[in-house]
C-alpha positions as CSV (number, residue, x, y, z in Angstrom):
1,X,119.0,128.3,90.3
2,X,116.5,130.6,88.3
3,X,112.5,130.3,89.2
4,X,112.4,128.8,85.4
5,X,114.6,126.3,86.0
6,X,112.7,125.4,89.2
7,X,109.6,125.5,86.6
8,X,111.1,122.9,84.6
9,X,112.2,120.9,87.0
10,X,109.3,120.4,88.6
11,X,107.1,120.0,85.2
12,X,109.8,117.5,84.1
13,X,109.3,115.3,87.7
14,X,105.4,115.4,87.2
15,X,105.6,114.3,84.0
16,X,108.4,111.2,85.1
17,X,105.7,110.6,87.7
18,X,102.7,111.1,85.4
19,X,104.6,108.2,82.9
20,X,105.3,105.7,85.8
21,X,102.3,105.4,86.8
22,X,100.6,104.8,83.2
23,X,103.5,102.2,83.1
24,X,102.4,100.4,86.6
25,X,98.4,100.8,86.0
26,X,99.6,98.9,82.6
27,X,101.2,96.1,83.8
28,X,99.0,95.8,86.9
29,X,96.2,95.4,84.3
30,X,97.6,92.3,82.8
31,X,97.6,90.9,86.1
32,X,94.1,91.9,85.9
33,X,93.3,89.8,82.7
34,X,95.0,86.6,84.6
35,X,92.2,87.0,87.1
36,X,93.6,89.2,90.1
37,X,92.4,91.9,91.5
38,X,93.5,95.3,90.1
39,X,94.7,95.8,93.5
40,X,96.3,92.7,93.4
41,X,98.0,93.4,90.6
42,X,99.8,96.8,91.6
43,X,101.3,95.0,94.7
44,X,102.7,92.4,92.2
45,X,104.2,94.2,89.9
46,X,106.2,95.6,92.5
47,X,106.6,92.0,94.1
48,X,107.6,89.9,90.7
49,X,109.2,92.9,88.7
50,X,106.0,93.0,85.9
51,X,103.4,91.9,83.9
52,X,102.9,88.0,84.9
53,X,105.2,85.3,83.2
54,X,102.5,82.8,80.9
55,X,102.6,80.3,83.8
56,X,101.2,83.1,86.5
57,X,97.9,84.3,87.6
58,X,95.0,83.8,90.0
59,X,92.3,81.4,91.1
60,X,89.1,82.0,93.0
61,X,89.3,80.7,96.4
62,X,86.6,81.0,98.6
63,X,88.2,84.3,100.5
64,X,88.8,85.4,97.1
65,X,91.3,85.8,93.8
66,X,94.8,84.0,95.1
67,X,97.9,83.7,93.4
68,X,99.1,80.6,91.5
69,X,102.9,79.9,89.7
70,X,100.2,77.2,87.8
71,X,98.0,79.6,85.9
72,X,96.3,78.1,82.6
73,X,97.7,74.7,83.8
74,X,94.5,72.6,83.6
């Protein structure tokens, strides 16, 4: 393998990481509009596959934002 197609390789893997990221920091946001923590959110789009469903979210709890399958429900 040519250095150039090294080059491209590597720009191309960057970039795939680069747009995966964007993707995650989006849907970990609309777990922040549902009243998680941004940090929250990252761990849950890895742990429920996404952006939350319309029934799921967070509440405040004492020790802080916690998740609930109930979100919007009262």
């Amino acid at each position: 393998m040519s250095s150039g197609q090294a080059s491209y390789r590597t720009l191309f893997g960057l970039i795939a990481i680069v747009v995966i990221l964007i993707a995650w920091t989006g849907a970990a946001g609309e777990w922040d509009n549902r009243e998680c923590s941004l940090g929250q959110g990252y761990v849950f789009v890895i742990a429920h596959g996404g952006g939350p469903d319309e029934h799921e979210g967070c509440e405040d709890e004492p020790g802080g934002a916690v998740y609930t399958d109930e979100y919007g429900s009262w």
